[in-house]
C-alpha positions as CSV (number, residue, x, y, z in Angstrom):
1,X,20.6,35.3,-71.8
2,X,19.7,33.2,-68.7
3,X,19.4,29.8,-68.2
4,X,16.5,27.7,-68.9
5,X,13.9,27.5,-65.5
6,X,12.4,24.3,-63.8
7,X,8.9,24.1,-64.6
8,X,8.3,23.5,-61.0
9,X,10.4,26.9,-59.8
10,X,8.2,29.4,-59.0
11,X,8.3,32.5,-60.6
12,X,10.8,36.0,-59.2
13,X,11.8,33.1,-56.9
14,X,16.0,33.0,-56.5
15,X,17.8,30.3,-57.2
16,X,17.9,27.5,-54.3
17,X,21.1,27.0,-52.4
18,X,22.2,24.2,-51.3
19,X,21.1,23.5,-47.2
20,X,23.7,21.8,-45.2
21,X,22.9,18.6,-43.8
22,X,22.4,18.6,-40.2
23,X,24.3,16.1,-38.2
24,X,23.8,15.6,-34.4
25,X,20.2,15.5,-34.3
26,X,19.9,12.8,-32.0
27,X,22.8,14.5,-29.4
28,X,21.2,17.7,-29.9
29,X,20.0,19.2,-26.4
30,X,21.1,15.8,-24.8
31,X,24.7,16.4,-24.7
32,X,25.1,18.3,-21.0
33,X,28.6,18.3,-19.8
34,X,29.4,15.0,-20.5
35,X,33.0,15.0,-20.1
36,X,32.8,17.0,-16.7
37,X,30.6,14.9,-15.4
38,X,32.4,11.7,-17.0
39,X,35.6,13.0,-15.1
40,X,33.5,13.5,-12.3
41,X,32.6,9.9,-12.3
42,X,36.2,8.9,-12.4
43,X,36.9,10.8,-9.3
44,X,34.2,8.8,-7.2
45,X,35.7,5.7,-8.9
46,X,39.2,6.2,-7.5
47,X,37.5,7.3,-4.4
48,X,35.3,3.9,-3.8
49,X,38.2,2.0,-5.2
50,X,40.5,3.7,-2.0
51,X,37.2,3.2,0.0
52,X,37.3,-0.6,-0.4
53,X,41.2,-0.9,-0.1
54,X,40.9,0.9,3.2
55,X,38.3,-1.2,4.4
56,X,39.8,-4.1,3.7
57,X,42.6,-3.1,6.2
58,X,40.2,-1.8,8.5
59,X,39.1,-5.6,8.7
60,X,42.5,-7.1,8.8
61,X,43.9,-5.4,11.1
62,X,40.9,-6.1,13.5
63,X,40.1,-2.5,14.1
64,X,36.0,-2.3,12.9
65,X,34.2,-2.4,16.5
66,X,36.4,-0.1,17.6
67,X,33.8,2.5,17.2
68,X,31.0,1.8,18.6
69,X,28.3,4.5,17.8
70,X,26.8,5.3,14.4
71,X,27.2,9.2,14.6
72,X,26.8,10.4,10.4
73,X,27.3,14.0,11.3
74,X,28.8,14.7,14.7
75,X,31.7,11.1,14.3
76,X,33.5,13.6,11.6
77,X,35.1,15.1,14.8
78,X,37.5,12.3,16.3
79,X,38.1,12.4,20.1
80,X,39.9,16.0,20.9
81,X,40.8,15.7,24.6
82,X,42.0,13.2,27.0
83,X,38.5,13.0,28.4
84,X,37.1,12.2,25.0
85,X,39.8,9.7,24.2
86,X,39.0,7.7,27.8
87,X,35.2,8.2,27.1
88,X,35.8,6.6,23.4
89,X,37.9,3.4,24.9
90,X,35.0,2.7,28.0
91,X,32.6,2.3,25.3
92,X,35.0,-0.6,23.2
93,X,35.9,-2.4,26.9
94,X,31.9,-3.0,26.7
95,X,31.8,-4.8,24.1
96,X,32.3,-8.7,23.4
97,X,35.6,-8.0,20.9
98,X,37.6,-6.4,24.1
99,X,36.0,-8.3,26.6
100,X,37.5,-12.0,25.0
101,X,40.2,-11.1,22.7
102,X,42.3,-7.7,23.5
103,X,41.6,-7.3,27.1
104,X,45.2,-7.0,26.7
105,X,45.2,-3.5,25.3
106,X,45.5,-0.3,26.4
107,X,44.5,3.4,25.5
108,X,47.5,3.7,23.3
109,X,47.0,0.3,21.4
110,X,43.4,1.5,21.1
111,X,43.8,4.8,19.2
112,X,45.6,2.6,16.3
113,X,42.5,0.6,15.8
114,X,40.2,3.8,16.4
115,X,41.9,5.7,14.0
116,X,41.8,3.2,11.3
117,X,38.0,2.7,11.4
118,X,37.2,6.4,11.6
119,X,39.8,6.9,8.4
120,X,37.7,4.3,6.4
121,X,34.3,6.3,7.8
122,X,35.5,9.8,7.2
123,X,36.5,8.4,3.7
124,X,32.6,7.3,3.3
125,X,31.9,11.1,4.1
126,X,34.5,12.5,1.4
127,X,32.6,10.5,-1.2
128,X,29.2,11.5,-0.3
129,X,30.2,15.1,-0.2
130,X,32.1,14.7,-3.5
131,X,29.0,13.3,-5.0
132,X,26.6,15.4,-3.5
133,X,28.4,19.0,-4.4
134,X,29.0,17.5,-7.9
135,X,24.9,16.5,-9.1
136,X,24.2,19.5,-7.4
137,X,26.5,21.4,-9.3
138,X,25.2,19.9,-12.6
139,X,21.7,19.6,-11.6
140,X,21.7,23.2,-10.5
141,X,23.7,24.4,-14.0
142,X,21.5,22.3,-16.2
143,X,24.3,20.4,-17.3
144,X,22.8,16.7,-17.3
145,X,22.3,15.3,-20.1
146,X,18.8,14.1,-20.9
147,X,18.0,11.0,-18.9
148,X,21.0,11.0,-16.7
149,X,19.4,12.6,-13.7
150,X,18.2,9.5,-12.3
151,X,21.2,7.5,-12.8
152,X,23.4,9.8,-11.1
153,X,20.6,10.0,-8.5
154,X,20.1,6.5,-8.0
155,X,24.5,6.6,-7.0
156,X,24.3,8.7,-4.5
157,X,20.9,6.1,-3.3
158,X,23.1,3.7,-3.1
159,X,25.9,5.4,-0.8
160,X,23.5,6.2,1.5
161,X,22.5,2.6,1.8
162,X,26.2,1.6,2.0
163,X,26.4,3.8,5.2
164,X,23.2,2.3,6.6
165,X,24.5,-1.4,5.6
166,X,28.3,-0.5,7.1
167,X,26.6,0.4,10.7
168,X,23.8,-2.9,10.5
169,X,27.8,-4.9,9.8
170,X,28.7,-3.2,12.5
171,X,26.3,-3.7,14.9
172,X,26.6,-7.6,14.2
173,X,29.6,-7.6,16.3
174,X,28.6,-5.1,19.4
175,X,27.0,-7.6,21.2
176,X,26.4,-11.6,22.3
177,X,29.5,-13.5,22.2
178,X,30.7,-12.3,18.9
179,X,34.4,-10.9,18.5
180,X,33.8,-9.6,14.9
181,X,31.4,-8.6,12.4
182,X,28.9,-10.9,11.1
183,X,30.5,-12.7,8.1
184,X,27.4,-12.5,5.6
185,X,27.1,-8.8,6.9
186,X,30.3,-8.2,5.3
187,X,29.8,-9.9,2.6
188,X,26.6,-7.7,1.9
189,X,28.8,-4.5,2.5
190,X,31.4,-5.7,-0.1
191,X,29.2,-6.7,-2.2
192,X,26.9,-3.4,-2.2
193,X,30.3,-1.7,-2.8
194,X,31.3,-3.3,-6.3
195,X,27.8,-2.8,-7.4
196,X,28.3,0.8,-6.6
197,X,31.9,0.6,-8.3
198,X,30.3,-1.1,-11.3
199,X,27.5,1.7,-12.0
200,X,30.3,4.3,-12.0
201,X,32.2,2.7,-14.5
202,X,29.5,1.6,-16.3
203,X,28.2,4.8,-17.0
204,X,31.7,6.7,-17.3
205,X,31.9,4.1,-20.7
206,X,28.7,5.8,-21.6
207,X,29.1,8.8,-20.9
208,X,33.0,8.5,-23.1
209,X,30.7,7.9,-26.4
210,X,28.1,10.0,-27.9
211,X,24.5,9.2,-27.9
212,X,24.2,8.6,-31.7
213,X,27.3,6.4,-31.6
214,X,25.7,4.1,-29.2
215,X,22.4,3.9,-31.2
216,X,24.7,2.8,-33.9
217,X,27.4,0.5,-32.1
218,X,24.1,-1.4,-30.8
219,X,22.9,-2.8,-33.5
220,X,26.3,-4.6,-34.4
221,X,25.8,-6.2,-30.8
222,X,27.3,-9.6,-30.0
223,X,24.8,-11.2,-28.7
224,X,26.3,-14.6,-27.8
225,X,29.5,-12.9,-26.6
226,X,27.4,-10.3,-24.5
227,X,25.3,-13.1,-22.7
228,X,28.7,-15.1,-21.6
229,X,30.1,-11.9,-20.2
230,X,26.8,-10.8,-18.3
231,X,27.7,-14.5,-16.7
232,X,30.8,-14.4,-16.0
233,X,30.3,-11.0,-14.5
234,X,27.8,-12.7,-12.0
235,X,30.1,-15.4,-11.5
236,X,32.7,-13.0,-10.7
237,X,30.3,-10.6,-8.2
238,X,29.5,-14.6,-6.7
239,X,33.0,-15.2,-5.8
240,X,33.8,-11.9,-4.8
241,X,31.0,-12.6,-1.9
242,X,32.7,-15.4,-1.0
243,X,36.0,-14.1,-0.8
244,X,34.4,-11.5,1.9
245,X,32.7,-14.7,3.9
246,X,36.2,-15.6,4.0
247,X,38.3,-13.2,5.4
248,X,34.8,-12.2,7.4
249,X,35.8,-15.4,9.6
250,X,39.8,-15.4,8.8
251,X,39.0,-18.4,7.3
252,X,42.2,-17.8,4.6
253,X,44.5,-18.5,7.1
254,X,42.8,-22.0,8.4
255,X,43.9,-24.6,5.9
256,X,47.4,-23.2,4.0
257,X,48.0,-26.4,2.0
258,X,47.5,-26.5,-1.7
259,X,45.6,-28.6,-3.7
260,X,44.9,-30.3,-0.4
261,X,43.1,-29.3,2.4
262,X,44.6,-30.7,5.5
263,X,45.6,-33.6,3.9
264,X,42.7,-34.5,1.9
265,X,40.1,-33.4,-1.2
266,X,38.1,-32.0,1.3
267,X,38.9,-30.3,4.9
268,X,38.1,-32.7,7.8
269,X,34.8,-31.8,9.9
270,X,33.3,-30.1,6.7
271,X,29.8,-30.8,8.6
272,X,30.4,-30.6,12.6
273,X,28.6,-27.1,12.7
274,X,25.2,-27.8,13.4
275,X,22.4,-26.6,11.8
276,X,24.7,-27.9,8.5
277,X,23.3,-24.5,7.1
278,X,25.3,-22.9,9.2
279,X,29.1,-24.5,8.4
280,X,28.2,-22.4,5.0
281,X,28.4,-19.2,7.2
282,X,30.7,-20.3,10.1
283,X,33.2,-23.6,9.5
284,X,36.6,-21.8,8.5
285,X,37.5,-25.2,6.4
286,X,34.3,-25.5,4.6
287,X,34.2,-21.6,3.6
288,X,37.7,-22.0,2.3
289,X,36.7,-25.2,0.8
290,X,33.8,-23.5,-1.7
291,X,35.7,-20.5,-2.5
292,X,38.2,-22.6,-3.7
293,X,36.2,-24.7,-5.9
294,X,34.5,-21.8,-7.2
295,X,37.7,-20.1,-8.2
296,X,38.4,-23.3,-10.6
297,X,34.6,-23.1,-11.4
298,X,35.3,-19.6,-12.5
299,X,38.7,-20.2,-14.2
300,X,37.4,-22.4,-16.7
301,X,34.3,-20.3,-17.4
302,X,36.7,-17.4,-17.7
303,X,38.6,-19.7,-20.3
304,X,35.5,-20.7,-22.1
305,X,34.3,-17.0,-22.5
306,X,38.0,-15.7,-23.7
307,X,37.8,-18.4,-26.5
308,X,34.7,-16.8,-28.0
309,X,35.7,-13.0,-27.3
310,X,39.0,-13.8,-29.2
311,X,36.7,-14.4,-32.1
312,X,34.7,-11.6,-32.3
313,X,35.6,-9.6,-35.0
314,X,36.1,-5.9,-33.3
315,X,39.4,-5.8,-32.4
316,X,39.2,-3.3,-29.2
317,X,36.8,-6.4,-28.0
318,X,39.1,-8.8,-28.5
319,X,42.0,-7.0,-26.4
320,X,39.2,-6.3,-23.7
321,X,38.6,-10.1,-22.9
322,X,42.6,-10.5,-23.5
323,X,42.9,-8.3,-20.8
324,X,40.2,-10.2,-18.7
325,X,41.4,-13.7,-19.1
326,X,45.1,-12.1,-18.4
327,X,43.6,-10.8,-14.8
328,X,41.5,-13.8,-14.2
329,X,44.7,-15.8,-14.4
330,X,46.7,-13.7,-12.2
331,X,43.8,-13.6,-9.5
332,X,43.5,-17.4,-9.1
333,X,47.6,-17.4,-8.7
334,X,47.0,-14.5,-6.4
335,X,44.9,-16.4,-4.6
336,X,46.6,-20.2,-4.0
337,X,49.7,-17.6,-2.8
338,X,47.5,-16.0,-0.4
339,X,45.9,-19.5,1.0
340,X,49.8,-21.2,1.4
341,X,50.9,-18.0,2.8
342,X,48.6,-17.7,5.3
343,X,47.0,-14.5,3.4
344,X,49.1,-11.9,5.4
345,X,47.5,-8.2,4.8
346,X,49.9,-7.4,2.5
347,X,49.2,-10.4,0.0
348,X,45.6,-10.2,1.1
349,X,44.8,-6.4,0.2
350,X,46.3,-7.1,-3.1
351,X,44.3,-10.1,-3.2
352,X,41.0,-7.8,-3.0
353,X,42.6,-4.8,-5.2
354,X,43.5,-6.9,-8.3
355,X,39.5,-8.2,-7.5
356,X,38.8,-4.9,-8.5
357,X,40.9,-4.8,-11.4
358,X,38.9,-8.0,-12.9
359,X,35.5,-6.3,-12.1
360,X,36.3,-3.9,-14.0
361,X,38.2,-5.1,-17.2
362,X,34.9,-7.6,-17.2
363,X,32.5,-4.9,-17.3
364,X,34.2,-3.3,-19.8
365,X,34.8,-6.5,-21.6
366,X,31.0,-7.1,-20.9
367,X,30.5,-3.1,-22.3
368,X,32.5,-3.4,-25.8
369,X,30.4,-6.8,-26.8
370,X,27.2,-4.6,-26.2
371,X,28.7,-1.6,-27.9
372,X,31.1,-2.3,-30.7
373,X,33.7,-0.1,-31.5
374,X,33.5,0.5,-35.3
375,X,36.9,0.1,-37.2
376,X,38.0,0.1,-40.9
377,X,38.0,-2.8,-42.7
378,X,41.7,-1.9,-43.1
379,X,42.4,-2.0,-39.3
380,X,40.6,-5.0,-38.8
């Protein structure tokens, strides 16, 4: 005899089986190819990461103006004959930079500047093909993810205006008296860089987690802990501007006494430069003098921000602003070494790479506050 029927079951119907829950629904058709395009990211990372080690040298080794044309296409090809090479070197005995500083050089000490600063523009070329044929590979294949086309749009934007910014730095130093590129110039092309570097990595981090476990690690945001690290990450992008103001002017290698600057609190003739606006810009000793004091500035922020991330209570967060105030640390060491050195390239370039290093254990610092990574109560 069969079993008793629901009063609600409707009659020759079958029995109802039980329906699998559906999970996903939020990543469904928003997925793409998130790890291609994550690993994709990571390439153009390393790449801008090379990209700003390279240019770095490029800089201390004096070699920037050495091309003096702004030739996106056609400057792929370096000089391929004698007579292009001789053509090449009229156009840099033109220029200020020659003219009152290496009128001492010849073709042969030319090419090793030349072929430093068309290295460090080639490599700008590499990176917009590498981004270009990859968004047009995934764009092409349908392979975004929902809402990602204008984010990986808006990168390659912003290489194209680091090309336009590198020739306008450029161009600073091409004529008038000057023998190099125009400090705050640099320091716009250094700084346009890390912004660059700091979307990548931001959105490889997204990218790394699903959509659904972001919707859910945000609402256990630390908001205190979040606001402190977007601060100290502005702090940080600050500082890095002034670092470039300093080696824009080889103001590093002015004043290598430490705590004191030539003998005093502050360096002597702080003011001579007139408009006074201008010492902020131009005066070796006072350019030195605030990046200094902001490194300290930034120190004890750094401190004050580590105290509350070690008491958040996710522990990946907490190892991420370990990690931060660990590389905060070592950069302001790095640093009084570089000033009592006399910042040789070697010091210096690790100087700037380990700048790198901070950017991005802050962001990612800055990242885990915003999105939580959940963990048992028996692993916290």
């Amino acid at each position: 005899m069969s079993g008793k029927r629901s009063i609600f079951e409707e009659v020759g119907s079958e029995a109802p089986k039980e329906r699998a829950a559906a999970t996903g629904v939020i990543d469904k058709g928003r997925r793409g190819a998130r790890g291609a395009i994550r690993a994709w990211l990571f390439v153009l990372f390393a790449l801008v990461v090379v990209m700003i080690a390279v240019g770095g040298l490029t800089r201390l080794t004096d070699s920037g103006l050495s091309i003096t044309e702004w030739r996106p296409i056609t400057g792929a090809l370096p000089p391929m004959s004698d007579a292009d090479w001789q053509s090449e070197f009229a156009k840099y005995q033109a220029i200020p930079e020659f003219q009152i500083q290496n009128s001492w050089m010849g073709l042969e000490n030319f090419k090793v500047i030349y072929w430093w600063e068309w290295g460090h523009r080639q490599l700008g070329r590499v990176i917009g093909l590498v981004w270009a044929l990859g968004f047009l590979f995934f764009w092409l294949t349908k392979r975004i993810p929902v809402g990602w086309t204008g984010r990986l749009l808006l990168l390659g934007a912003l290489g194209g205006l680091q090309g336009a910014v590198g020739w306008w730095m450029v161009y600073s130093g091409l004529s008038g008296a000057m023998v190099d590129v125009a400090s705050y110039r640099l320091a716009t092309h250094l700084g346009l860089a890390f912004v660059i570097l700091g979307f990548i990595a931001w959105y490889a981090m997204m990218l790394g987690r699903e959509e659904r476990d972001l919707m859910q690690a945000r609402r256990a945001k630390e908001r205190k802990l979040y606001g402190l690290s977007t601060g100290l990450l502005h702090f940080a992008f600050l500082q890095i501007l002034l670092g470039a103001l300093v080696a824009g002017i080889d103001a590093g290698r002015s004043y290598t006494d430490w705590p004191l600057m030539g003998g005093g609190v502050t360096p002597p003739e702080m003011w001579r430069i007139e408009p006074w606006w201008r010492n902020l810009f131009e005066n070796p000793g006072t350019v030195q003098f605030i990046h200094r004091i902001a490194g300290y500035l930034l120190l004890i922020f750094g401190v004050v921000v580590w105290l509350r991330g070690r008491r958040s209570a996710h522990t990946a967060t907490r190892v991420a602003f370990n990690a931060v105030m660990i590389a905060l640390a070592g950069q302001v060491v790095l640093g009084i070494y570089t000033v009592v050195t006399g910042a040789p390239w070697q010091v210096a370039i690790i100087h700037q790479l380990l700048a790198v290093t901070l950017w991005a254990l802050i962001l990612r610092a800055r990242f885990l506050s915003l999105y939580p990574r959940a963990q048992s109560v028996r692993g916290s």
